[in-house]
C-alpha positions as CSV (number, residue, x, y, z in Angstrom):
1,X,117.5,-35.7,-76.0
2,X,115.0,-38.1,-76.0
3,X,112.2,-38.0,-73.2
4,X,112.1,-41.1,-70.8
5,X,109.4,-42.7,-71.0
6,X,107.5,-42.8,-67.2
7,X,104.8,-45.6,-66.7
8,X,101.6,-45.0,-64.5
9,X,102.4,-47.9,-62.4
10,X,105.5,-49.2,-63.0
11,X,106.1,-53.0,-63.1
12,X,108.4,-54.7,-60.5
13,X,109.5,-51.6,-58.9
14,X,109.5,-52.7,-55.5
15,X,110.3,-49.3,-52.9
16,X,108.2,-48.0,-50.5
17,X,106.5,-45.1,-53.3
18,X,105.9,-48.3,-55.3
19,X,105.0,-51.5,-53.1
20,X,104.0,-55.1,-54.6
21,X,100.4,-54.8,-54.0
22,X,100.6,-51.5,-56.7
23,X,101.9,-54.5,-59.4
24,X,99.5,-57.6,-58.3
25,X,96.7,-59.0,-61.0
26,X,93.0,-58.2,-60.6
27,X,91.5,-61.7,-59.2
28,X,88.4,-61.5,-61.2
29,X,87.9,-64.6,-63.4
30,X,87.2,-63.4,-66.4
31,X,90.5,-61.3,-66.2
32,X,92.5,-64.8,-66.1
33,X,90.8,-65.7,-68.8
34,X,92.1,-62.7,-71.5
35,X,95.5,-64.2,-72.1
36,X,93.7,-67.2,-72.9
37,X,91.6,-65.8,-75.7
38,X,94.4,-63.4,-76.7
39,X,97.2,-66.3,-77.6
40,X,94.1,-68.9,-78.6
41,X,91.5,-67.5,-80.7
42,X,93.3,-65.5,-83.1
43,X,95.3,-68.0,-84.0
44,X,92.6,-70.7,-83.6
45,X,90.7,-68.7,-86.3
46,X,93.6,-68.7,-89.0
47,X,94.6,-71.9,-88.8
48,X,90.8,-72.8,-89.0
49,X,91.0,-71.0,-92.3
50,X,94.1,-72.7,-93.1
51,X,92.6,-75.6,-93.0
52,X,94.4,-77.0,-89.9
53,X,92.7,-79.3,-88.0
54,X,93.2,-81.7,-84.1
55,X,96.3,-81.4,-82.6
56,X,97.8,-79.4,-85.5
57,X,95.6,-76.7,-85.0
58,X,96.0,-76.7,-81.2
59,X,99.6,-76.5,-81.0
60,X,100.0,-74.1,-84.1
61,X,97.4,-71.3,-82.8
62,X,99.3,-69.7,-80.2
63,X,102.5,-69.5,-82.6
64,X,99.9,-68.1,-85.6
65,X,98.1,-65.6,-83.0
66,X,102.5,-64.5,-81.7
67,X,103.1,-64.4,-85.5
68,X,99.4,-62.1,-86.1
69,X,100.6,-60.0,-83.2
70,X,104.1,-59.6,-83.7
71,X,103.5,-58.2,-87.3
72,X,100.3,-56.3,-86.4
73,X,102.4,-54.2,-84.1
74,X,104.8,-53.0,-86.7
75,X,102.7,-52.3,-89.6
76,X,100.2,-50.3,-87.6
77,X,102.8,-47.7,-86.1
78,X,104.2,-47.6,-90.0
79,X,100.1,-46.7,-91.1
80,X,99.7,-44.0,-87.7
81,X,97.5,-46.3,-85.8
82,X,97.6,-47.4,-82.0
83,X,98.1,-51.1,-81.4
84,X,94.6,-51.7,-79.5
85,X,92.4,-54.9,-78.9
86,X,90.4,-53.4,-81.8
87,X,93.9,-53.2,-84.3
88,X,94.6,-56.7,-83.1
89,X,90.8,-58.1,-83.4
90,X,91.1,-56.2,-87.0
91,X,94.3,-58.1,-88.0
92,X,93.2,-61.0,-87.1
93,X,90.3,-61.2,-88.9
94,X,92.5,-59.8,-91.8
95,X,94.9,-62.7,-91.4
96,X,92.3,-65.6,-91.0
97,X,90.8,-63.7,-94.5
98,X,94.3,-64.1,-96.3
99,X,94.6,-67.8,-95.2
100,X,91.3,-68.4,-96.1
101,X,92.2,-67.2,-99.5
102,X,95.1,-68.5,-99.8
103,X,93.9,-72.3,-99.1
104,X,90.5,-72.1,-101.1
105,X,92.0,-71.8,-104.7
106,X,94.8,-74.2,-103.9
107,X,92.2,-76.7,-102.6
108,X,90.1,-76.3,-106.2
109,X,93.3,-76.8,-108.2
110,X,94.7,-79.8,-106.9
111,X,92.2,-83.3,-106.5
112,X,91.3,-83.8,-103.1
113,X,93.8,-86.5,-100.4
114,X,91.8,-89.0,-98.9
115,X,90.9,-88.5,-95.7
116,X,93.9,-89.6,-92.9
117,X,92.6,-92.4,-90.5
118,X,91.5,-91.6,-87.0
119,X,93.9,-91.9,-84.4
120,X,93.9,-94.8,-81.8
121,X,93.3,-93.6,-78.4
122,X,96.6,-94.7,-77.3
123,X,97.7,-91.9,-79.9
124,X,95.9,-89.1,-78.3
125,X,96.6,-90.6,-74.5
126,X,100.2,-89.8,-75.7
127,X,99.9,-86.6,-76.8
128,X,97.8,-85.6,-73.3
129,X,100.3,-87.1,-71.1
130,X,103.2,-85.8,-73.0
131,X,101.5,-82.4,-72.6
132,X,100.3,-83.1,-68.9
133,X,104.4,-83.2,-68.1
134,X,104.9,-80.5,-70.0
135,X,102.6,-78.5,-68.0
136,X,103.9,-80.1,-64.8
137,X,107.6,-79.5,-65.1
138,X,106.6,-75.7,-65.9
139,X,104.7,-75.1,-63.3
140,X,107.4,-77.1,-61.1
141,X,110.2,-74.8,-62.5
142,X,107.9,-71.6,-62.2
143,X,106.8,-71.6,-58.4
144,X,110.6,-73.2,-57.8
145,X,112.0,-69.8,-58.9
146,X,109.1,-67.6,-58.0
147,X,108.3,-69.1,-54.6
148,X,105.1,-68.1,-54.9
149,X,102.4,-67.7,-58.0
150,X,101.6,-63.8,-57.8
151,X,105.1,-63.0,-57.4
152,X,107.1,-60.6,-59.6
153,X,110.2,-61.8,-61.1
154,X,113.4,-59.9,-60.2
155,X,115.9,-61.7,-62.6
156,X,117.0,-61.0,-66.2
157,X,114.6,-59.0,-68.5
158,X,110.8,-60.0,-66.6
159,X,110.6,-56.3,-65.4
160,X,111.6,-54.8,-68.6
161,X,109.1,-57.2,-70.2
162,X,106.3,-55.9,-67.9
163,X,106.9,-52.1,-68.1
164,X,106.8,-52.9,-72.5
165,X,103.4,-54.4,-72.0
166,X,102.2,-51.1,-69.7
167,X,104.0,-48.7,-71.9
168,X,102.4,-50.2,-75.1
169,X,98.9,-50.0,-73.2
170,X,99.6,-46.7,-72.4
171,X,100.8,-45.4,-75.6
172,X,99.5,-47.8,-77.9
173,X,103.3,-47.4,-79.4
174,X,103.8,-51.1,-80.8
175,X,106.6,-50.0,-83.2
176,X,110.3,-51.7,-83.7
177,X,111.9,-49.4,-81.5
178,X,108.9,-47.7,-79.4
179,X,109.8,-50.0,-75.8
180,X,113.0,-48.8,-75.9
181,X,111.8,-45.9,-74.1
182,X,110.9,-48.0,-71.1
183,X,115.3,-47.9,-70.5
184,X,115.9,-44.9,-72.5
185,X,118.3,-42.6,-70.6
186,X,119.4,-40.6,-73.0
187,X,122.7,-39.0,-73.9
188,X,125.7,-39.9,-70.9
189,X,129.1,-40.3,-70.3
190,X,131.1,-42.5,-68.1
191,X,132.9,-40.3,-65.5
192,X,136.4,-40.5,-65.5
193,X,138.7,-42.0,-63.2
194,X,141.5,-40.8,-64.3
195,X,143.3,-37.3,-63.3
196,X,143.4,-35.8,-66.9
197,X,140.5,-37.0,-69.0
198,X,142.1,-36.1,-72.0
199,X,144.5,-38.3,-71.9
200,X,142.2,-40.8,-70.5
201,X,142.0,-43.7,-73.1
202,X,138.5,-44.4,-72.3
């Protein structure tokens, strides 16, 4: 039977052993700041390399740095290796490399495009205000269901979500199948309701 897997501090687990303030974020600054430069920089980088460029580049990164991520995690527990900030700074400077290579003989072989024209400021005033009520109707719909920012969601999958993120920096296990341990239970059986269970047709 498979062992379940037990996180130091478990996420969203709300008894009296395990109160909220046990789950709430450090309020240092540069702490908000890491999901910033985790979901913007790496993917900033390689589609830098890529040759992406204005509001291409700005709404591609995060998808690039998912997409760097999301196969990092894999390939490293195939090759042994913990999924770290150093495997993911690694793979990302592996990734901007490839695209890098990738683009440079494609650009030699082929003439060069003229330049696109600038955009007109009404162009970009667009793009910030479509963005702008993006951001809005987010936050709207966020502190609508939360109530408050530094709550814990206690709906659908948000607290299997956070245990995943403490069990892979606990393990470093950022295989197919590794979170699964965060709701592993092992082998059971459903007890029977009926009076002779082997004629039960369950």
């Amino acid at each position: 039977m498979a062992k379940r897997y037990s996180p130091t501090v478990p996420i969203g687990l709300l008894t009296p052993e395990h109160p909220a303030d046990h789950c709430r974020l450090p309020r240092h600054r540069a702490f908000r700041l890491r999901p910033v430069v985790v979901i913007a920089v790496p993917g900033l980088l390689t589609g830098l390399a890529a040759g992406l460029r204005g509001w291409a580049l700005a709404g591609t990164a995060p998808l690039l740095s998912y997409a760097i991520g999301g196969l990092t995690g894999p390939w490293a527990a195939a090759a042994g290796w913990s999924f770290t900030p150093l495997t993911y700074a690694v793979s990302t400077v592996v990734f901007t490399a490839i695209a890098y290579g990738v683009r440079k003989p494609a650009v030699r072989r082929r003439p060069p495009e003229p330049e696109p024209g600038l955009w007109a400021r009404r162009g970009h005033l667009a793009v910030v205000a479509c963005l702008l009520f993006a951001a809005a109707a987010g936050c709207y719909a966020t502190l609508r269901g939360l109530g408050r920012i530094g709550a814990l969601p206690q709906g659908f999958d948000a607290v299997y979500h956070g245990n995943a993120v403490r069990y892979i920096a606990d393990t470093g296990d950022r295989s197919l199948f590794g979170t699964g341990h965060v709701n592993w239970y092992g082998d059971a059986r459903t007890p029977c309701c009926c009076r002779d269970c082997r004629r039960c047709p369950w």
